[in-house]
KOLLO-591359 format. One record per residue (C-alpha): chain; residue number from 1; y, x, z. Coordinates in nm, 2 decimals, m for minus. Layout:
! KOLLO-591359
+-------+-----+--------+--------+--------+
: kette :  nr :      Y :      X :      Z :
+-------+-----+--------+--------+--------+
:     A : NUM :      Y :      X :      Z :
...
+-------+-----+--------+--------+--------+
! end
This chain:
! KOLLO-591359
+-------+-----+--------+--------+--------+
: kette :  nr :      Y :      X :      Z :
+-------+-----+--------+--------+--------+
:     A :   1 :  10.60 :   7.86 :   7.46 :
:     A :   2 :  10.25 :   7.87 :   7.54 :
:     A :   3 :  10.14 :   7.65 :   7.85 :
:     A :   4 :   9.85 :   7.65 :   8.12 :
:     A :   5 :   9.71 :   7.30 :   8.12 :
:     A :   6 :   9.59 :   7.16 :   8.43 :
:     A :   7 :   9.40 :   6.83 :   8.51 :
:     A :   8 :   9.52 :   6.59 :   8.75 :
:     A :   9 :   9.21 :   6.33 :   8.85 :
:     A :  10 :   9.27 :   6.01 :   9.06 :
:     A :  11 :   9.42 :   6.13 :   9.42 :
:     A :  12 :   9.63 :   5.94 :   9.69 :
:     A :  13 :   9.94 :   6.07 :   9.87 :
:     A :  14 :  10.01 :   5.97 :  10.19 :
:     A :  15 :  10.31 :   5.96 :  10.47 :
:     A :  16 :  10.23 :   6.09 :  10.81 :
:     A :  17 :  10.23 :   5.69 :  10.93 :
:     A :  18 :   9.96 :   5.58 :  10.65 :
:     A :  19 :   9.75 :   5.91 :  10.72 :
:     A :  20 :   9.75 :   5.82 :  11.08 :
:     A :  21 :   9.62 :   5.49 :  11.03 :
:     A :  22 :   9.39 :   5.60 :  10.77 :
:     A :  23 :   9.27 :   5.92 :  10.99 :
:     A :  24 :   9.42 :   5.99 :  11.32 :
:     A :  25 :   9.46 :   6.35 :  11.21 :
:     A :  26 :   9.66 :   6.59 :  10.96 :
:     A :  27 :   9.47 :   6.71 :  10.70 :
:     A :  28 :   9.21 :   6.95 :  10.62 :
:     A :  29 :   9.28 :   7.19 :  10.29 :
:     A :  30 :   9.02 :   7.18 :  10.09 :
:     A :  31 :   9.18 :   7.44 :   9.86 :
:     A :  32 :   9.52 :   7.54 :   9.75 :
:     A :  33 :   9.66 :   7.38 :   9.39 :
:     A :  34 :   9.87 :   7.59 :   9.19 :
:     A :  35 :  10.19 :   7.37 :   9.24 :
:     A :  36 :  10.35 :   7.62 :   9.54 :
:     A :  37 :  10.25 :   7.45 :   9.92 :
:     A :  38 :  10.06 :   7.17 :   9.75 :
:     A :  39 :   9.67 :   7.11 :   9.87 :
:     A :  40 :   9.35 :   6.92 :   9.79 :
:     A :  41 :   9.23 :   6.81 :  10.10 :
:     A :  42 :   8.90 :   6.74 :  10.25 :
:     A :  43 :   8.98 :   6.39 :  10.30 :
:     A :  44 :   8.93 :   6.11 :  10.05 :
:     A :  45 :   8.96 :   5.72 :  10.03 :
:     A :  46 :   8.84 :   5.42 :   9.91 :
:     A :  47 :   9.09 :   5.24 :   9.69 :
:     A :  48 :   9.06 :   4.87 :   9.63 :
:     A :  49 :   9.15 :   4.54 :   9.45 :
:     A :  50 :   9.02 :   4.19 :   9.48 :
:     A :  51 :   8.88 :   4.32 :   9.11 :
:     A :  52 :   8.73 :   4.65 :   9.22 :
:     A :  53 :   8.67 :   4.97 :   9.42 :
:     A :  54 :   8.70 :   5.35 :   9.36 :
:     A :  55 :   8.54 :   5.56 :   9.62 :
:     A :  56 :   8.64 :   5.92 :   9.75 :
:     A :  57 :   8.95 :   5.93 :   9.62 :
:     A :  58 :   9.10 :   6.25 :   9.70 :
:     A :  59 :   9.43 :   6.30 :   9.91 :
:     A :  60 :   9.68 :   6.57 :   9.81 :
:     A :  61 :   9.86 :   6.71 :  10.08 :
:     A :  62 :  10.06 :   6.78 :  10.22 :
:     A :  63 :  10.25 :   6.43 :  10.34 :
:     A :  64 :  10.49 :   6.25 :  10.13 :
:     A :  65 :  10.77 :   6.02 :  10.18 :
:     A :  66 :  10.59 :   5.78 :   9.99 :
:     A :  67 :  10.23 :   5.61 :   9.96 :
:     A :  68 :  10.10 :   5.64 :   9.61 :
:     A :  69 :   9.76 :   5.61 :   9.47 :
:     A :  70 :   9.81 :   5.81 :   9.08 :
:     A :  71 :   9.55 :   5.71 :   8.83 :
:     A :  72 :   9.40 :   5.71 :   8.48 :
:     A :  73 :   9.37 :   5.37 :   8.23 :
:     A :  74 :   9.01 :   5.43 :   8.26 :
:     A :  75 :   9.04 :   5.37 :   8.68 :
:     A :  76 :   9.28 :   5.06 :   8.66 :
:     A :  77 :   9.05 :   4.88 :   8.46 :
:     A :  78 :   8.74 :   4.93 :   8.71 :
:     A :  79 :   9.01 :   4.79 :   8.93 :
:     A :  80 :   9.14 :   4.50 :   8.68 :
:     A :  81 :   9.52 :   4.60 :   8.74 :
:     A :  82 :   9.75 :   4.72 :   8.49 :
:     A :  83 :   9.99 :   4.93 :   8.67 :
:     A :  84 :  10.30 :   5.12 :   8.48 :
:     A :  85 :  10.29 :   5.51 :   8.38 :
:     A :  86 :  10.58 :   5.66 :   8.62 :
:     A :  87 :  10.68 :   6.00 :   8.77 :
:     A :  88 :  10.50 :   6.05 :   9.07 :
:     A :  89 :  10.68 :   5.92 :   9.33 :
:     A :  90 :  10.86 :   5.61 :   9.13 :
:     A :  91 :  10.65 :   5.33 :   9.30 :
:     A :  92 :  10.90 :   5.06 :   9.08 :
:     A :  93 :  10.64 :   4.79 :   8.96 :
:     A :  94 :  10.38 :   4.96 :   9.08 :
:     A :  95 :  10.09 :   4.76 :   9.12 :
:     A :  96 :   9.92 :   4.63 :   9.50 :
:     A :  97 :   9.62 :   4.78 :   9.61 :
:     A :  98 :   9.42 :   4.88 :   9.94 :
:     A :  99 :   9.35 :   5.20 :  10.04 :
:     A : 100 :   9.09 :   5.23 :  10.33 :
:     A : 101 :   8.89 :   5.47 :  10.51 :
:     A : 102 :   8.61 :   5.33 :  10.81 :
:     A : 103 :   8.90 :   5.42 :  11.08 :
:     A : 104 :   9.15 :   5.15 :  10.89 :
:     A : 105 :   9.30 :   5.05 :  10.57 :
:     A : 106 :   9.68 :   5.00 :  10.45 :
:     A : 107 :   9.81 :   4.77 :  10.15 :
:     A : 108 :  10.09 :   4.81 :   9.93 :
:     A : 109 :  10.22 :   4.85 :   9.62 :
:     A : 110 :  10.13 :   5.21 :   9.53 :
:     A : 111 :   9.91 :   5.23 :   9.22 :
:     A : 112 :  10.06 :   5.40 :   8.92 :
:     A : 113 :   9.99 :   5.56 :   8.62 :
:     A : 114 :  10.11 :   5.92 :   8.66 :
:     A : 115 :  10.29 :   6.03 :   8.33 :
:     A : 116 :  10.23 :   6.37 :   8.16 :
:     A : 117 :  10.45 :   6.62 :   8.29 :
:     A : 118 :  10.48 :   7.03 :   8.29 :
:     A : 119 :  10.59 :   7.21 :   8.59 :
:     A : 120 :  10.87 :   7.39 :   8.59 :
:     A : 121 :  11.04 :   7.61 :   8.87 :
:     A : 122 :  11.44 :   7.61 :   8.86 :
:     A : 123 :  11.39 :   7.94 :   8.76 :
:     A : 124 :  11.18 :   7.92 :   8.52 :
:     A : 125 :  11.32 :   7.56 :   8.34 :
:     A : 126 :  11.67 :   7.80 :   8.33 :
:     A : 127 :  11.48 :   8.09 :   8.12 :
:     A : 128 :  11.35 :   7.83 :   7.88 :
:     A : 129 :  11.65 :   7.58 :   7.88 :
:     A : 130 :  11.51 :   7.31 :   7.98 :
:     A : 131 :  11.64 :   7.00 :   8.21 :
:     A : 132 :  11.45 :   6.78 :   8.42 :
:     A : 133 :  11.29 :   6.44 :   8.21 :
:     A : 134 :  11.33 :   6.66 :   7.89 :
:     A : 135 :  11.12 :   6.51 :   7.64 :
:     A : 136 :  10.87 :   6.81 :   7.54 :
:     A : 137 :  10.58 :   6.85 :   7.25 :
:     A : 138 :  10.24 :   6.98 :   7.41 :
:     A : 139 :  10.01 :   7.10 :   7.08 :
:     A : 140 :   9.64 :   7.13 :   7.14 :
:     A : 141 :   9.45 :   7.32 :   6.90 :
:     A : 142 :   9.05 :   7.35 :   6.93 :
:     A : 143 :   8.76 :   7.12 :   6.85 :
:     A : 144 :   9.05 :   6.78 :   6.84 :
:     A : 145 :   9.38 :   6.88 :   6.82 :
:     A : 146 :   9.70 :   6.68 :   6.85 :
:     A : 147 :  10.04 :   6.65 :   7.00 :
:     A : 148 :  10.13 :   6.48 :   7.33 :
:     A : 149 :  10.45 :   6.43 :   7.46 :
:     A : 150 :  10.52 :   6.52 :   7.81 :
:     A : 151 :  10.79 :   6.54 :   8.02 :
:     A : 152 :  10.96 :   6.83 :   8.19 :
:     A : 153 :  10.92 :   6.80 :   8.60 :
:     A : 154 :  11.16 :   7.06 :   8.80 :
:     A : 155 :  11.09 :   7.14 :   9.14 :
:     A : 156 :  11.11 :   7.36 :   9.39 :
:     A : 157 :  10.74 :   7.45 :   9.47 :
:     A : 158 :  10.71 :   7.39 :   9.03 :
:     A : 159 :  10.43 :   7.67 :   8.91 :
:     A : 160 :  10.46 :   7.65 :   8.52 :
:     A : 161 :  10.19 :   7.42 :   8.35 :
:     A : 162 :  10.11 :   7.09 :   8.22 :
:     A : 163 :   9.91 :   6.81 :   8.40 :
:     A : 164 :   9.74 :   6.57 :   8.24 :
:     A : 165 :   9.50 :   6.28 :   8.37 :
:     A : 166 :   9.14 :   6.31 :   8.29 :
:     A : 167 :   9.18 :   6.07 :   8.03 :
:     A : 168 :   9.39 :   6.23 :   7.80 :
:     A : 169 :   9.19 :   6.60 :   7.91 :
:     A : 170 :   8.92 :   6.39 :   7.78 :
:     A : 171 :   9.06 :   6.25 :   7.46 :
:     A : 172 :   9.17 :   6.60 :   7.29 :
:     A : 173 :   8.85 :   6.75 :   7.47 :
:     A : 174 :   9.04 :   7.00 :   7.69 :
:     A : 175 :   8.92 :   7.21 :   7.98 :
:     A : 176 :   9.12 :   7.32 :   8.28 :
:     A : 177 :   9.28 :   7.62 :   8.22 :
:     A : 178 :   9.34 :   7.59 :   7.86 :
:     A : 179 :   9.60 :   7.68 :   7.68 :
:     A : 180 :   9.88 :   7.44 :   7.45 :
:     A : 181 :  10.24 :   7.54 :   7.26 :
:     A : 182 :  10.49 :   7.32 :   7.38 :
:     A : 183 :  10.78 :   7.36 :   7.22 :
:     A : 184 :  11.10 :   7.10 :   7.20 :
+-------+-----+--------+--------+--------+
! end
């Protein structure tokens, strides 16, 4: 099945609490993502260790259930933590860092490293047979090619492709937008 691939940079998700701490206001769309309701904001943040800091860190909206800072080896060791790879929204050992704006600053254990994944709608993960977690084979051709694994993510507002963090876009070379097989 050929396969949209998508990069997913650092970004933060917030609850409604921690963005009203950090902010005092809902968020501003930036621009729509493909994943259905799902927005880049105008908003960013400054996340922080005793080791190191990331500024503008973007916040993906809209707001979760769950504080979660997502992103790439290359970002963790500018901040000297070692977090572990998890779905997006597992937060189990995730690793304690600040997140801060000038209006105020929360603390928490909320870094991870977000693992590969393709979207999938329920419709869609039904045409191709596929269950949620299924182990799946992303092939990139081109200038480096190679085989990642990735994980099948099924959800409601799922648009089908794959996200990757800039690391690994960066490692086979790829571009947003371009195209891989994944087969099972």
């Amino acid at each position: 099945m050929e396969v949209k691939i998508n990069i997913s940079a650092r970004h933060v998700h917030l609850t409604k609490e921690a963005l009203d701490i950090l902010f005092g206001h809902e968020l501003h769309v930036r621009n729509m993502l493909n994943q259905v309701g799902q927005f880049a904001s105008v908003e960013t943040v400054r996340v922080k260790t005793k080791d190191g800091v990331i500024d503008n860190v973007r916040v993906i909206g809209p707001v979760r259930k769950y504080n979660q800072v997502e992103l790439a080896k290359s970002d963790v060791r500018r901040l000297g933590i070692n977090p572990p790879v998890r779905k997006s929204g597992v937060l189990n050992d995730a690793e304690l860092v600040t997140i801060e704006t000038d209006k105020g600053s929360i603390t928490g254990n909320f870094a991870i490293i977000a693992d590969r994944h393709v979207h999938f709608s329920p419709s869609d993960a039904l045409k191709y047979g596929i269950v949620d977690d299924q182990i799946l084979h992303l092939d990139i051709k081109g200038v480096k090619p190679g085989t990642i694994i990735v994980k099948a993510k099924i959800t409601d507002y799922g648009f089908y492709e794959a996200h990757l963090d800039t690391d690994d876009a960066n490692a086979f070379l790829i571009t947003p937008g371009d195209i891989g097989e994944l087969r099972k």
